[in-house]
N, CA, C and O atoms as a Maestro MAE file, in Angstrom:
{
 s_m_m2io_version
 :::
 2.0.0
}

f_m_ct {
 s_m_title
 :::
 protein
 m_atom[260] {
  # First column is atom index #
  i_m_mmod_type
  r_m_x_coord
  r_m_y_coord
  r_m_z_coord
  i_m_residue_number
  s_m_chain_name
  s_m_pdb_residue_name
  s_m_pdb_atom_name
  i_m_atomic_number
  :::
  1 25 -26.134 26.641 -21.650 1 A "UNK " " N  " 7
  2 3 -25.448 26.985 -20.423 1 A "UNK " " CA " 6
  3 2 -24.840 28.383 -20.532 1 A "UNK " " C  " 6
  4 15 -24.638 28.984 -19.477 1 A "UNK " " O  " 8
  5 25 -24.577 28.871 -21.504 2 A "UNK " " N  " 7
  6 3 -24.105 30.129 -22.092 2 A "UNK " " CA " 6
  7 2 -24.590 31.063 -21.498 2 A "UNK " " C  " 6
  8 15 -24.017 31.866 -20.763 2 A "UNK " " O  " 8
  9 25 -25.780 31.001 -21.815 3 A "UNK " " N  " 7
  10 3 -27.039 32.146 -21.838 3 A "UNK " " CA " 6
  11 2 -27.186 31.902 -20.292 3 A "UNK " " C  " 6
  12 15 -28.111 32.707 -20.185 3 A "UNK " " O  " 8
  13 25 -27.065 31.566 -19.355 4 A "UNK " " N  " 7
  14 3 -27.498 30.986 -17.963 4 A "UNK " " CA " 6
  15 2 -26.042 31.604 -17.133 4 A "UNK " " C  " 6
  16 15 -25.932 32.395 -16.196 4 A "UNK " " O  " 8
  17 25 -25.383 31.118 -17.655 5 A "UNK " " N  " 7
  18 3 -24.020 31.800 -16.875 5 A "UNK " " CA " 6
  19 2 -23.647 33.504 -17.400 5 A "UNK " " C  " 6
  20 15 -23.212 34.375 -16.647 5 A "UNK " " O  " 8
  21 25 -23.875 33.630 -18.511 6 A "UNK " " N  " 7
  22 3 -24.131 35.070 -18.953 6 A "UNK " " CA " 6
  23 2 -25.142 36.192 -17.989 6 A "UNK " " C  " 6
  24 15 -25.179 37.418 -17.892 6 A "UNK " " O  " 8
  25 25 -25.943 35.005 -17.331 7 A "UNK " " N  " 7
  26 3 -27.075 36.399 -16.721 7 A "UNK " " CA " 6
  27 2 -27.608 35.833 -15.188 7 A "UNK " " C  " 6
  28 15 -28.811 35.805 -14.925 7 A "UNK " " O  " 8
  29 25 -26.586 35.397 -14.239 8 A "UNK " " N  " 7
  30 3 -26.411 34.701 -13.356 8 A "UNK " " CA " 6
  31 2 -27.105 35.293 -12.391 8 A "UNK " " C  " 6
  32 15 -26.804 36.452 -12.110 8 A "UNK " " O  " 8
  33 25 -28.300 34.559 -11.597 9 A "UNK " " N  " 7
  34 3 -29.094 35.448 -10.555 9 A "UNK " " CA " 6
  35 2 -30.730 35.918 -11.558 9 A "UNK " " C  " 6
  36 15 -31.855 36.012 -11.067 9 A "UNK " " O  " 8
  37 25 -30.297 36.168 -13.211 10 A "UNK " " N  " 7
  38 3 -31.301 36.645 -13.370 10 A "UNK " " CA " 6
  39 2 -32.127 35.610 -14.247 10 A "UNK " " C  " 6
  40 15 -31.660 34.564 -14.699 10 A "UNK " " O  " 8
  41 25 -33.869 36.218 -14.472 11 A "UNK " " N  " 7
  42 3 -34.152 35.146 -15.022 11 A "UNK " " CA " 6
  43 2 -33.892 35.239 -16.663 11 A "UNK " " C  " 6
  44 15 -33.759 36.323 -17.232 11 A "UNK " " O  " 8
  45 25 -33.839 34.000 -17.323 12 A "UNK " " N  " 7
  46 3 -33.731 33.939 -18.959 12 A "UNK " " CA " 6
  47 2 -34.615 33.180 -19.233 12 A "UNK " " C  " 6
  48 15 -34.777 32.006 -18.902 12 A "UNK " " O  " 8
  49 25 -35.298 33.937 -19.941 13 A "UNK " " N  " 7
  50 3 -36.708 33.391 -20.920 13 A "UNK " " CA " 6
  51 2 -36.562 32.022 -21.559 13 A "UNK " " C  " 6
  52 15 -35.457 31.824 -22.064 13 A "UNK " " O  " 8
  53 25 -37.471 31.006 -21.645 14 A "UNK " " N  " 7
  54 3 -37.536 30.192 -22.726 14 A "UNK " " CA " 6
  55 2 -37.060 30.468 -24.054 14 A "UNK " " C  " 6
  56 15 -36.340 29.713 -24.706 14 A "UNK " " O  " 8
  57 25 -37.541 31.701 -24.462 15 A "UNK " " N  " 7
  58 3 -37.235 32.082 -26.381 15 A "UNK " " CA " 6
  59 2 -35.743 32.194 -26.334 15 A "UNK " " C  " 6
  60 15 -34.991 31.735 -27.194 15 A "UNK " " O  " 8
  61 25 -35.276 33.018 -24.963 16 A "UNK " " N  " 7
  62 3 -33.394 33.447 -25.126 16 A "UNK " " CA " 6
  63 2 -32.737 31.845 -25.210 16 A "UNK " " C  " 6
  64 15 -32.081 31.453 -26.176 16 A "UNK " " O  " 8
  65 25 -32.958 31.257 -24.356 17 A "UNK " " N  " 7
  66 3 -32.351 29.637 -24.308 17 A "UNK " " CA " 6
  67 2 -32.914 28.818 -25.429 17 A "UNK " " C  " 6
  68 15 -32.199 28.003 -26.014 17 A "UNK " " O  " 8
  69 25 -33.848 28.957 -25.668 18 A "UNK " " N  " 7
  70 3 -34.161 28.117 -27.187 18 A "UNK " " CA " 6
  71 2 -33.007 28.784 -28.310 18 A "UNK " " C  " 6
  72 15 -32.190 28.014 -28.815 18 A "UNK " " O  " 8
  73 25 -32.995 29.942 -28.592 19 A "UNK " " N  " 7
  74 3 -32.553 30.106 -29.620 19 A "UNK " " CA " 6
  75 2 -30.650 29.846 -28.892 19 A "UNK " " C  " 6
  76 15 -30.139 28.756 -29.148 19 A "UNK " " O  " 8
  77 25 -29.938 30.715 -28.193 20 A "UNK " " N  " 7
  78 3 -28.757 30.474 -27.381 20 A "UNK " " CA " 6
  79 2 -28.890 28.693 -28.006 20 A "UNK " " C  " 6
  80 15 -28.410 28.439 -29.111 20 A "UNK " " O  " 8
  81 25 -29.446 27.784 -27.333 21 A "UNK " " N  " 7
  82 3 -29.079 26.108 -27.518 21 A "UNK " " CA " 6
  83 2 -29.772 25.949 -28.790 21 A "UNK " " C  " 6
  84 15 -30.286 24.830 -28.786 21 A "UNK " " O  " 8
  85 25 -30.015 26.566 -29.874 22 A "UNK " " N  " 7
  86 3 -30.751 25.901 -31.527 22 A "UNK " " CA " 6
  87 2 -31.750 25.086 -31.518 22 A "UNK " " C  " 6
  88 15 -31.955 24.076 -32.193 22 A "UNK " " O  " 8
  89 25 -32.559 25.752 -30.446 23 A "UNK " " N  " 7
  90 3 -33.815 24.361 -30.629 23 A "UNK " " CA " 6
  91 2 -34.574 25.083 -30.298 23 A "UNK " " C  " 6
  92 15 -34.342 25.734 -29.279 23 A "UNK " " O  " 8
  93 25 -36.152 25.327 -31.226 24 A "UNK " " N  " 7
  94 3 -36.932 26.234 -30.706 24 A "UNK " " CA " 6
  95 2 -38.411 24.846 -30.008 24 A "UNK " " C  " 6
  96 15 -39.446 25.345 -29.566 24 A "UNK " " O  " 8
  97 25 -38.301 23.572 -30.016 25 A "UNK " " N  " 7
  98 3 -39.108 23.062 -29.454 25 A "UNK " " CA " 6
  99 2 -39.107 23.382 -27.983 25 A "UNK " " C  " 6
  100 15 -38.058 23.394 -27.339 25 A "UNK " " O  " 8
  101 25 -40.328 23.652 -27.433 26 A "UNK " " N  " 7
  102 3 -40.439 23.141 -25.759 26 A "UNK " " CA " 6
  103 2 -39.719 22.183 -25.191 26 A "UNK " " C  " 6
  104 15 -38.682 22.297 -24.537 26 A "UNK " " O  " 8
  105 25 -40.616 20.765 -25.611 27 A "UNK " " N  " 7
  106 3 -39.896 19.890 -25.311 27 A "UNK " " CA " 6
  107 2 -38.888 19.355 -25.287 27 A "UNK " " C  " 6
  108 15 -38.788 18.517 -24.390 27 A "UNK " " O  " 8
  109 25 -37.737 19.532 -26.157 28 A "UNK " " N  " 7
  110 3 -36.479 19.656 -26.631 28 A "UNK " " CA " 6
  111 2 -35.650 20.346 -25.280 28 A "UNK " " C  " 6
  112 15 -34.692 19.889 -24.656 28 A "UNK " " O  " 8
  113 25 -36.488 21.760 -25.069 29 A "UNK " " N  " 7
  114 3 -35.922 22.532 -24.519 29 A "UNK " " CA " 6
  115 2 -35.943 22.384 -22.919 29 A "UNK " " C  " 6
  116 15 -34.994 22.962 -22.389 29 A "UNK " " O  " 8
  117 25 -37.002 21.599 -21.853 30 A "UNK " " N  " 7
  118 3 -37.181 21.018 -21.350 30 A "UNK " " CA " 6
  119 2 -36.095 19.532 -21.014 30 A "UNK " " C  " 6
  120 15 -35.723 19.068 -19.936 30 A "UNK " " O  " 8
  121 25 -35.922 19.252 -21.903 31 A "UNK " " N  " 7
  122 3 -34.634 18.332 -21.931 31 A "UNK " " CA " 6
  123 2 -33.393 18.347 -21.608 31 A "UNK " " C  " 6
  124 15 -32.774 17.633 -20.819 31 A "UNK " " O  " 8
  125 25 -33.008 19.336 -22.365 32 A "UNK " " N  " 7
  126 3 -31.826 20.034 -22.197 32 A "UNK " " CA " 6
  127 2 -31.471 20.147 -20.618 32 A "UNK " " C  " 6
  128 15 -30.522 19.615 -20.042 32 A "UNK " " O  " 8
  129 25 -32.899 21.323 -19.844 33 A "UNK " " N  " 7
  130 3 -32.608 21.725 -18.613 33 A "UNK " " CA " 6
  131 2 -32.345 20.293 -17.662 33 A "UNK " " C  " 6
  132 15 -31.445 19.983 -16.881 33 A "UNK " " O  " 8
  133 25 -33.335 19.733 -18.037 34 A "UNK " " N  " 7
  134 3 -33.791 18.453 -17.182 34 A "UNK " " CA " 6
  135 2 -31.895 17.763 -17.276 34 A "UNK " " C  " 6
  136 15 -31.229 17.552 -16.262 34 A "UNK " " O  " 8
  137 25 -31.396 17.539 -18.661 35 A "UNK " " N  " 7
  138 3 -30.107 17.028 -18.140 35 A "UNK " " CA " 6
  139 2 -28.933 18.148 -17.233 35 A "UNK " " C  " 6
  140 15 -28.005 17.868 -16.473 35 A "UNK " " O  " 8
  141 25 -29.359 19.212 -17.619 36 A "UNK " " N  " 7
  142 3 -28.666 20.340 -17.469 36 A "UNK " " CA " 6
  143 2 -28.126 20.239 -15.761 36 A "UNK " " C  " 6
  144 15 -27.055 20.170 -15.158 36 A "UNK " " O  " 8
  145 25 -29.679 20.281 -15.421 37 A "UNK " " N  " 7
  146 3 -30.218 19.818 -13.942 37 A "UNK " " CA " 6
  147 2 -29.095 18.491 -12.956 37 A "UNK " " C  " 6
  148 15 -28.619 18.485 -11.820 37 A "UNK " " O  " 8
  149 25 -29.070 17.813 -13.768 38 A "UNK " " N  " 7
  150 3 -28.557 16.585 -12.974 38 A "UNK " " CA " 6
  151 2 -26.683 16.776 -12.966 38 A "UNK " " C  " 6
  152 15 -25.960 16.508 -12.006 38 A "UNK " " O  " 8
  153 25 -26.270 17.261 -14.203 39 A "UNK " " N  " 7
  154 3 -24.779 17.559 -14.188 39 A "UNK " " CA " 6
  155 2 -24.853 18.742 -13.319 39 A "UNK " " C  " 6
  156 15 -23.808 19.147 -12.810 39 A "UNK " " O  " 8
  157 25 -25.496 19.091 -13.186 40 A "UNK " " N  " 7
  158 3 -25.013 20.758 -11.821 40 A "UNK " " CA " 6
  159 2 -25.512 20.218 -10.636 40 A "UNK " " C  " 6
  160 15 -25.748 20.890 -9.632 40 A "UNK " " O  " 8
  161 25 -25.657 19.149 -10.726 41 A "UNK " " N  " 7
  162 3 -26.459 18.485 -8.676 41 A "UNK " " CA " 6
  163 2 -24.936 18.019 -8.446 41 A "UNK " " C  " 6
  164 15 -24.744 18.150 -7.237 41 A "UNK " " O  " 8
  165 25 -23.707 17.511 -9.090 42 A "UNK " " N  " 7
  166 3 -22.340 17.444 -9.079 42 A "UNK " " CA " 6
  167 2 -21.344 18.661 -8.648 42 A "UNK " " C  " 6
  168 15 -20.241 18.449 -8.144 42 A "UNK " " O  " 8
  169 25 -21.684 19.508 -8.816 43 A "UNK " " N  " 7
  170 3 -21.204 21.178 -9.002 43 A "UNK " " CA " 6
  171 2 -21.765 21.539 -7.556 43 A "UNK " " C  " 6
  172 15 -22.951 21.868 -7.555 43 A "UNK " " O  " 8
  173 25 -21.235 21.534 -6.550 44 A "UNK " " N  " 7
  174 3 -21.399 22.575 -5.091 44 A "UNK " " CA " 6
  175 2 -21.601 23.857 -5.382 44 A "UNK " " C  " 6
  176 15 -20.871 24.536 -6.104 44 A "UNK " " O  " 8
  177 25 -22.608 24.223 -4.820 45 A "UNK " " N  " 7
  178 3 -23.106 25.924 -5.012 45 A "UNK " " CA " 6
  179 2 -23.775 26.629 -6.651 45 A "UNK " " C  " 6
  180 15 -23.643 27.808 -6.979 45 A "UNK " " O  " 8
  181 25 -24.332 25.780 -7.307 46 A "UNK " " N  " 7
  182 3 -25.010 26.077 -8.216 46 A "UNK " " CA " 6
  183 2 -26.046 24.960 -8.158 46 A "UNK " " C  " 6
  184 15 -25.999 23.773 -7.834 46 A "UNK " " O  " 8
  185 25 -27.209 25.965 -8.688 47 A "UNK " " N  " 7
  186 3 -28.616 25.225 -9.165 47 A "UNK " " CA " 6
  187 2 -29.286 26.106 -10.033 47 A "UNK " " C  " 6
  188 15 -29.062 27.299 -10.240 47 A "UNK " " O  " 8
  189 25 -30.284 25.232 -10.596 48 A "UNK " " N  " 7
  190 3 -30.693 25.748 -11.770 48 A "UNK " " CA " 6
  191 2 -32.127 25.554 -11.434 48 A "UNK " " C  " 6
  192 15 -32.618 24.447 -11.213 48 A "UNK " " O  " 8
  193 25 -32.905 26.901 -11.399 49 A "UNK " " N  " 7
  194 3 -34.075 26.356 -11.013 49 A "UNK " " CA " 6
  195 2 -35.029 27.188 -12.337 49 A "UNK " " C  " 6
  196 15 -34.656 27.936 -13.241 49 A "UNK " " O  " 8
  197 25 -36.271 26.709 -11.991 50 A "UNK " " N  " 7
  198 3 -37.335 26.842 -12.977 50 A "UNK " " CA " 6
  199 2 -37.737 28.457 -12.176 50 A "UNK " " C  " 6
  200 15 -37.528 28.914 -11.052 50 A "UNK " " O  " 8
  201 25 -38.439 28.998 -13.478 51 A "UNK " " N  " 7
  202 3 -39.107 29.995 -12.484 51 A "UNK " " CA " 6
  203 2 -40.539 30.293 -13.412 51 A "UNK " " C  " 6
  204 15 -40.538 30.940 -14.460 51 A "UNK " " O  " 8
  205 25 -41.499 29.800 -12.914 52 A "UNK " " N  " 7
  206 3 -43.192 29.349 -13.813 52 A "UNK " " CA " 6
  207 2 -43.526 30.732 -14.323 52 A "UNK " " C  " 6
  208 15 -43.604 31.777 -13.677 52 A "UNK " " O  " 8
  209 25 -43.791 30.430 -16.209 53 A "UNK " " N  " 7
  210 3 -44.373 31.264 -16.669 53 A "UNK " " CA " 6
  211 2 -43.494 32.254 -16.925 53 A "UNK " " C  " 6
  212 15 -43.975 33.231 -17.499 53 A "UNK " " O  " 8
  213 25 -41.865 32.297 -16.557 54 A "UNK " " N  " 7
  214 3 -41.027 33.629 -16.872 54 A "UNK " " CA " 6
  215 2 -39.764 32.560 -17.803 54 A "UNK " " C  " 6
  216 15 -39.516 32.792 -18.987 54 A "UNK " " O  " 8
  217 25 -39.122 31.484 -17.073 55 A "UNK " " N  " 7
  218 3 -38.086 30.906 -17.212 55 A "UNK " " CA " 6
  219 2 -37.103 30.016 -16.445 55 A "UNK " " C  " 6
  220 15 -37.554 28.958 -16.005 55 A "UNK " " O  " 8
  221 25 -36.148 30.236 -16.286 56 A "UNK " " N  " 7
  222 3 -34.724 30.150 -15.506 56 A "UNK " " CA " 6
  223 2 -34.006 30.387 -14.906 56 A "UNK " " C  " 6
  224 15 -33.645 31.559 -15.021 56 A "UNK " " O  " 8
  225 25 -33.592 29.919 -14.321 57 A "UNK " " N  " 7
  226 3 -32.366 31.094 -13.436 57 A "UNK " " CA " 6
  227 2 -31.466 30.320 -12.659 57 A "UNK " " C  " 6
  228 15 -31.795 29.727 -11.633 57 A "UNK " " O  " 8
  229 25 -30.090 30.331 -13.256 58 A "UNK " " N  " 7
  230 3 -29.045 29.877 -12.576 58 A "UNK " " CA " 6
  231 2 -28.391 31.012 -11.048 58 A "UNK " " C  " 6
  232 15 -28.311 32.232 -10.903 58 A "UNK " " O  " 8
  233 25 -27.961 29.554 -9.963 59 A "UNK " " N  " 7
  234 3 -27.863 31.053 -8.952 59 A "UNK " " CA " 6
  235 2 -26.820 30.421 -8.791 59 A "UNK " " C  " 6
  236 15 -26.627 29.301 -9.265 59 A "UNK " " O  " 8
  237 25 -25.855 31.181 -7.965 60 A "UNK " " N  " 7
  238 3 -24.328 30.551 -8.013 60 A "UNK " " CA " 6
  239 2 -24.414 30.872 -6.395 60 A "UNK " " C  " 6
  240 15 -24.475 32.026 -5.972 60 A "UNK " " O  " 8
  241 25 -24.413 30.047 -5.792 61 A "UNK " " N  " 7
  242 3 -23.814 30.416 -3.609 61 A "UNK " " CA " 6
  243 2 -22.298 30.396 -4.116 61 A "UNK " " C  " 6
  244 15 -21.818 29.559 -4.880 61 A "UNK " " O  " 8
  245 25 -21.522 31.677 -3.439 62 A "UNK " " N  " 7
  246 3 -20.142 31.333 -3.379 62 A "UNK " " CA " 6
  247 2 -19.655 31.070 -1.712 62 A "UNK " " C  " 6
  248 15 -20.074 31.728 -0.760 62 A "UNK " " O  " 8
  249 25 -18.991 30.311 -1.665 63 A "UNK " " N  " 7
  250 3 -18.598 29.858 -0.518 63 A "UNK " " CA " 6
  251 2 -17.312 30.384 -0.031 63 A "UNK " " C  " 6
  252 15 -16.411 30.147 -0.835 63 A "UNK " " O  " 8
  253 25 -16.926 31.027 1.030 64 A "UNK " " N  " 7
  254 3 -15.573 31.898 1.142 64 A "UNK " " CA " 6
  255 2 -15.302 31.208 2.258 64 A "UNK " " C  " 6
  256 15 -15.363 31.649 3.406 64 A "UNK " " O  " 8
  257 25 -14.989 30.070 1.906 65 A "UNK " " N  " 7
  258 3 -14.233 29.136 2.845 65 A "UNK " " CA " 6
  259 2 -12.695 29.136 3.099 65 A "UNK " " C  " 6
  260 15 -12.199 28.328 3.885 65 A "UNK " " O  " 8
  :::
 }
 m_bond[259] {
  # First column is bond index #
  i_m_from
  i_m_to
  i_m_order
  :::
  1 1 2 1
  2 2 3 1
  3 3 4 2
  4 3 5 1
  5 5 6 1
  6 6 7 1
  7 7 8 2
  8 7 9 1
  9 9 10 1
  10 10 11 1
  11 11 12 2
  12 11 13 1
  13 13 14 1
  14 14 15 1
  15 15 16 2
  16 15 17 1
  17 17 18 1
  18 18 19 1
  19 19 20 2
  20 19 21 1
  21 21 22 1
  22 22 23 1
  23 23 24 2
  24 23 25 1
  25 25 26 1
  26 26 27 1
  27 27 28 2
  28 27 29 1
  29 29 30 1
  30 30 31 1
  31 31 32 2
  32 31 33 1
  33 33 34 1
  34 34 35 1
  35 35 36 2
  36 35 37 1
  37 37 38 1
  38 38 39 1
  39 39 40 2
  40 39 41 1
  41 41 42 1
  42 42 43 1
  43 43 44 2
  44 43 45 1
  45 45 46 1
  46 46 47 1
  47 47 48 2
  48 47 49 1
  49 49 50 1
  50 50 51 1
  51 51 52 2
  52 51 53 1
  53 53 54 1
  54 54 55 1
  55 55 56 2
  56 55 57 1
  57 57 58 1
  58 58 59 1
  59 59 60 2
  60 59 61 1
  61 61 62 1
  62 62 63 1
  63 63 64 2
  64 63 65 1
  65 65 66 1
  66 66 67 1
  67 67 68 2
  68 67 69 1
  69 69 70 1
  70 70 71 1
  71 71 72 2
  72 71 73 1
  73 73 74 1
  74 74 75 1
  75 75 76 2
  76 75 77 1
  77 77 78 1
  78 78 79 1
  79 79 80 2
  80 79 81 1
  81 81 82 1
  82 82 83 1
  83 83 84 2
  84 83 85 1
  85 85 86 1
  86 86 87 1
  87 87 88 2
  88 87 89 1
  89 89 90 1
  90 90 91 1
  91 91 92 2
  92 91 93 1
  93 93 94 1
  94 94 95 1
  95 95 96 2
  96 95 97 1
  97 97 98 1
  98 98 99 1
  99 99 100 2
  100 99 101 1
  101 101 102 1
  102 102 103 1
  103 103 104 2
  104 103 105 1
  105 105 106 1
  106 106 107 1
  107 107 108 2
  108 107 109 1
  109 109 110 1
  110 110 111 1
  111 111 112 2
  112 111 113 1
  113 113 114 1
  114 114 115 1
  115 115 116 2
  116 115 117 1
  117 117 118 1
  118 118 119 1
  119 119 120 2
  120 119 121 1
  121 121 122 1
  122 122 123 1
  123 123 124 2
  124 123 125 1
  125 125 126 1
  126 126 127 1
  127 127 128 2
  128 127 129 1
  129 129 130 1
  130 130 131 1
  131 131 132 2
  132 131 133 1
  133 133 134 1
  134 134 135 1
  135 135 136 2
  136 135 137 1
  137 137 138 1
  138 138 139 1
  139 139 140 2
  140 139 141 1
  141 141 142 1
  142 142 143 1
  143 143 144 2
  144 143 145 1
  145 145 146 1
  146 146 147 1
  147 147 148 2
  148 147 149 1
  149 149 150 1
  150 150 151 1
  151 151 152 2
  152 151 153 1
  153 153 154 1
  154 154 155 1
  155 155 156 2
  156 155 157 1
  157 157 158 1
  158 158 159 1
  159 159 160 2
  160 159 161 1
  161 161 162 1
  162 162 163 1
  163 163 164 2
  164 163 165 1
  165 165 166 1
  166 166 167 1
  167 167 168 2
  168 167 169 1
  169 169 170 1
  170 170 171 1
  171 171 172 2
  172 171 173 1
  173 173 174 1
  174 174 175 1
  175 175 176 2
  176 175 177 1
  177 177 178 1
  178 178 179 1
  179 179 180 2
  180 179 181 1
  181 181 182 1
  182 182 183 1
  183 183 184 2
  184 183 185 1
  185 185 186 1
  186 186 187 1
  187 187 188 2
  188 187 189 1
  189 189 190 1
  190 190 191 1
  191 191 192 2
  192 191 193 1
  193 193 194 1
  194 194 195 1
  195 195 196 2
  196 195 197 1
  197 197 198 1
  198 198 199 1
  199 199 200 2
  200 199 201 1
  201 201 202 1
  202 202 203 1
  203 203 204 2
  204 203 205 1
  205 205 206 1
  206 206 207 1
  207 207 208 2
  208 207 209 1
  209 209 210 1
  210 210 211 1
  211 211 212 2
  212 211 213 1
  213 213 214 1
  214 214 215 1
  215 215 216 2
  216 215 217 1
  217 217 218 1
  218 218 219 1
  219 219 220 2
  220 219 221 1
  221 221 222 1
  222 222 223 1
  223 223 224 2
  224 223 225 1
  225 225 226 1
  226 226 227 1
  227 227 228 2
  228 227 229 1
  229 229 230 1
  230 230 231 1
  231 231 232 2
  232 231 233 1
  233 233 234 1
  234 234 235 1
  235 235 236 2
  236 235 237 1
  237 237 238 1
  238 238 239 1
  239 239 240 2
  240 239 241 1
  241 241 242 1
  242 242 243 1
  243 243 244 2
  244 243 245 1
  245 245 246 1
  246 246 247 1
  247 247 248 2
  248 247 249 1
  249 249 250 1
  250 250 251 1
  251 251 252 2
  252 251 253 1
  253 253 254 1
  254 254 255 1
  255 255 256 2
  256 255 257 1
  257 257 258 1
  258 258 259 1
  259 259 260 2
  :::
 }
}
């Protein structure tokens, strides 16, 4: 989550988040997001989406309510 809130809007590679979370498996790493995913569907105005073949990318909507 480090590495994701560190570079907010932009994308972060698989290799930066593998190493950032200590796990250089895919699948492992896949996991992670996948739970990552469901605790931020709780969180208004953030999502975490995939972006094919590059990575990640956390986006933050701020709401100026």
């Amino acid at each position: 989550m480090h590495a994701l809130l560190n570079a907010t809007s932009r994308v972060v590679g698989r290799a930066e988040l593998a190493q950032s979370a200590n796990s250089d498996a895919r699948r492992g790493l896949d996991a992670h997001m996948y739970r990552l995913r469901i605790k931020l569907q709780e969180l208004p105005g953030l999502t975490l989406e995939t972006v094919p073949k590059r990575g990640f990318r956390l986006l933050v909507c701020r709401s100026d309510a």
